[in-house]
C-alpha positions as CSV (number, residue, x, y, z in Angstrom):
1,X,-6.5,-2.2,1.7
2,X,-9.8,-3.9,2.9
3,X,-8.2,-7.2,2.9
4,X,-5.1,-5.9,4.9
5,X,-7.2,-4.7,7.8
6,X,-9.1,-7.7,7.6
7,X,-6.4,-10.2,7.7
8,X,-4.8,-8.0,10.5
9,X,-8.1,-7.8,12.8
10,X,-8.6,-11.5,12.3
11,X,-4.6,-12.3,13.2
12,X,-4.9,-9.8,16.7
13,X,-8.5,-11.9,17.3
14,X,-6.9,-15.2,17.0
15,X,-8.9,-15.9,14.1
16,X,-8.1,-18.0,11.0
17,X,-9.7,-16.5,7.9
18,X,-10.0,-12.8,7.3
19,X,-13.5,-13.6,6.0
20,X,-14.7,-14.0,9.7
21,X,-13.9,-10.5,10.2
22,X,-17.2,-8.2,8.6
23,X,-16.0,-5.0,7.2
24,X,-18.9,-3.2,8.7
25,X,-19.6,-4.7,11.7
26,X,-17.9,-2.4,15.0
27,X,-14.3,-4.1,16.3
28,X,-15.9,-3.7,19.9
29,X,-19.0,-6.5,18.7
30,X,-16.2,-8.9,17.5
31,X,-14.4,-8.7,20.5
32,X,-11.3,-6.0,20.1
33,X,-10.8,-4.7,23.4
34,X,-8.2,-2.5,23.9
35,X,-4.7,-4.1,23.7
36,X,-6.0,-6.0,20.5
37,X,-7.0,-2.1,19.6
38,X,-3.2,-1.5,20.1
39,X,-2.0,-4.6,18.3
40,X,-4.4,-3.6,15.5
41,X,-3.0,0.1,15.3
42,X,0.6,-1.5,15.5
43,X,0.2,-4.0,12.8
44,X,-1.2,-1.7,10.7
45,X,1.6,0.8,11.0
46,X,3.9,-1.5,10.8
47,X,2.2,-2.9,7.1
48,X,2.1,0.6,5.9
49,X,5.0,2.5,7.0
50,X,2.7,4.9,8.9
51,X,2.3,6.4,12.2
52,X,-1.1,6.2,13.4
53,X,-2.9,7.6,16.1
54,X,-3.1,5.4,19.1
55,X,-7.2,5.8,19.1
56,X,-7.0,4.5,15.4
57,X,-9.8,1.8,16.2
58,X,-12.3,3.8,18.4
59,X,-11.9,6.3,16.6
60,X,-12.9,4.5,13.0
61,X,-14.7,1.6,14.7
62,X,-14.8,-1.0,11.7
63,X,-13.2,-2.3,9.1
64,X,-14.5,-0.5,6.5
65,X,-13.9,2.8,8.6
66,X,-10.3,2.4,9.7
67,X,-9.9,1.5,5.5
68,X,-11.3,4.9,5.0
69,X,-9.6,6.9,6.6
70,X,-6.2,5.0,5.7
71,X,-6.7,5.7,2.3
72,X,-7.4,9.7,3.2
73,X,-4.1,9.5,5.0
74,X,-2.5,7.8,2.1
75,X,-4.1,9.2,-1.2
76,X,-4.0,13.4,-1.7
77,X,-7.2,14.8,-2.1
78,X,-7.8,15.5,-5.9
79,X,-10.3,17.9,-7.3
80,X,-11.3,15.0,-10.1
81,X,-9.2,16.8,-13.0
82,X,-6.4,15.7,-15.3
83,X,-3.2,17.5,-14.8
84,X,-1.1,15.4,-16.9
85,X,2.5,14.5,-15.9
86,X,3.2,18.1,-14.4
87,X,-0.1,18.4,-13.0
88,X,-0.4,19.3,-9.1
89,X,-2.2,15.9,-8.3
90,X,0.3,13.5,-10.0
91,X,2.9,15.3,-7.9
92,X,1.6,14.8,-4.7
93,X,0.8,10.8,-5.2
94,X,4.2,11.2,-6.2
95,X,5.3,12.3,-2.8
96,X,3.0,10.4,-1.2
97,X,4.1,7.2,-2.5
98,X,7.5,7.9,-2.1
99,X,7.2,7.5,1.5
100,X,5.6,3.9,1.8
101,X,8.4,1.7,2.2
102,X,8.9,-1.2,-0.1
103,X,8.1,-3.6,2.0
104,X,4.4,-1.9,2.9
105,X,4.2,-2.4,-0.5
106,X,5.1,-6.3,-1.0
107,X,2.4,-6.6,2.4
108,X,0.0,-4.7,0.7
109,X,0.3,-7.1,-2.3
110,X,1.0,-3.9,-4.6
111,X,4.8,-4.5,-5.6
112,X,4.0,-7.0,-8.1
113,X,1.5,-4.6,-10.1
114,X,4.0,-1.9,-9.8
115,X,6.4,-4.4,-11.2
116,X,4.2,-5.0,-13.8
117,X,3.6,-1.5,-14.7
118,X,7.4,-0.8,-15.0
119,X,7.5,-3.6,-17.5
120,X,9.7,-6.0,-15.0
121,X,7.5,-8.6,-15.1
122,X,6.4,-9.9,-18.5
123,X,2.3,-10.8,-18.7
124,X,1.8,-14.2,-17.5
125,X,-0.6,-16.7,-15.0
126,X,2.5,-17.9,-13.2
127,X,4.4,-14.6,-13.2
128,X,8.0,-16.0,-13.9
129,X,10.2,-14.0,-15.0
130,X,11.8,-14.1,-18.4
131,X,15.7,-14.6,-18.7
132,X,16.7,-11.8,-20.2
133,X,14.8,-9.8,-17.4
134,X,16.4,-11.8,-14.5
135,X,19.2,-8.7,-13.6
136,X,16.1,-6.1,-13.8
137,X,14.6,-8.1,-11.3
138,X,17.2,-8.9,-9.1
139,X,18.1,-5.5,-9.3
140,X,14.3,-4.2,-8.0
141,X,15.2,-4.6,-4.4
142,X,17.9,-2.2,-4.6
143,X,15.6,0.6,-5.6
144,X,14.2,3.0,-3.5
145,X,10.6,4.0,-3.7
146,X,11.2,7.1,-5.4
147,X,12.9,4.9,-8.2
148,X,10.6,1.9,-8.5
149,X,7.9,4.6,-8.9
150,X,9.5,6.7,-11.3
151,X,10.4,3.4,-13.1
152,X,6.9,2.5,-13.1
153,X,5.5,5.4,-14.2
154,X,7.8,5.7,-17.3
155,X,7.3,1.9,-18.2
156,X,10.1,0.1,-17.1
157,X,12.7,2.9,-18.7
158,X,15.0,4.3,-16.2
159,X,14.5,8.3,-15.2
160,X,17.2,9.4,-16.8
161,X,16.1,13.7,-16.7
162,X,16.4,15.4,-13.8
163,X,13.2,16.1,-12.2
164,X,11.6,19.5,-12.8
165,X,10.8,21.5,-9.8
C-alpha cells in the first residue's frame, strides 16, 4: 500500500521514482498544493475502488498517514482472535474484499498472490503458466471478486456450497 501512495504522490509531483517521495515527510514540504491534493485523492480512488474524502491529504498529511488510514478504511477492525472459517472477522474481510474491484487489485500488485493462493499459478521465478492451467487462467478475468476470493480461499477449488448465512 506504501508503495501505491508513493508512486502516486511522486506521478501528481512530476517526479520519476517513488523513492523521492519520504513516507513521513508532510505532502505540503514536498510541494502538494491543492489540485495535486485532488489529483492524489483521485488517483488513489481510482487504484482502489474507493471513495475518499476530498480532504484525504490534509487531513493524513504524509505518506505513511494517508497509508494508515487506507488500510483502516479497507481492513475490518479485528479483536486479534481466531474465528476459523465461520468466524465474524473472516466474514467481514470477506465483504470487504468483495468490494475492491479487480483491477484495484492488479494496481495494487495483489492479483498475482491471490492467483497464487487459489492455486492458478504454479510456484515459479518467471511465473508462467503451466499448459494444462492455461483455461483456469484465461478464465480468471471472468470472475468477480466474490469468486476469485472464494477461489482463493479454498485453494484453487471452485465454491461449489452455497454460502451459509
Amino acid at each position: 500500500m506504501t508503495e501505491l501512495v508513493r508512486a502516486r504522490a511522486a506521478a501528481v509531483l512530476g517526479h520519476d521514482s517513488p523513492a523521492s517521495v519520504p513516507a513521513d515527510q508532510a505532502f505540503q514540504e514536498l510541494g502538494v498544493d491543492s489540485l495535486a491534493a485532488v489529483e492524489l485523492r483521485n488517483g488513489l480512488g481510482a487504484a482502489l475502488g474507493l471513495r475518499l474524502p476530498t480532504t484525504l491529504v490534509f487531513d493524513h498529511p504524509s505518506v505513511r498517514a494517508v497509508v494508515d488510514y487506507l488500510i483502516r478504511r479497507i481492513a475490518p477492525k479485528t479483536d486479534g482472535g481466531d474465528h476459523g472459517a465461520n468466524g465474524r472477522d473472516e466474514a467481514a474481510i470477506r465483504r470487504a474484499l468483495q468490494t475492491v474491484p479487480l483491477a484495484a487489485l492488479r494496481a495494487a500488485g495483489l492479483l498475482d498472490g491471490l492467483l497464487e493462493l487459489a492455486g492458478v499459478r504454479p510456484d515459479g521465478a518467471n511465473g508462467a503458466v503451466a499448459p494444462d492451467e492455461t483455461a483456469d487462467v484465461d478464465a480468471i478475468d471472468e470472475l468477480d471478486t466474490e469468486s476469485l476470493i472464494r477461489m482463493a480461499l479454498n485453494n484453487g477449488q471452485p465454491d461449489d456450497e452455497t454460502e451459509e448465512g
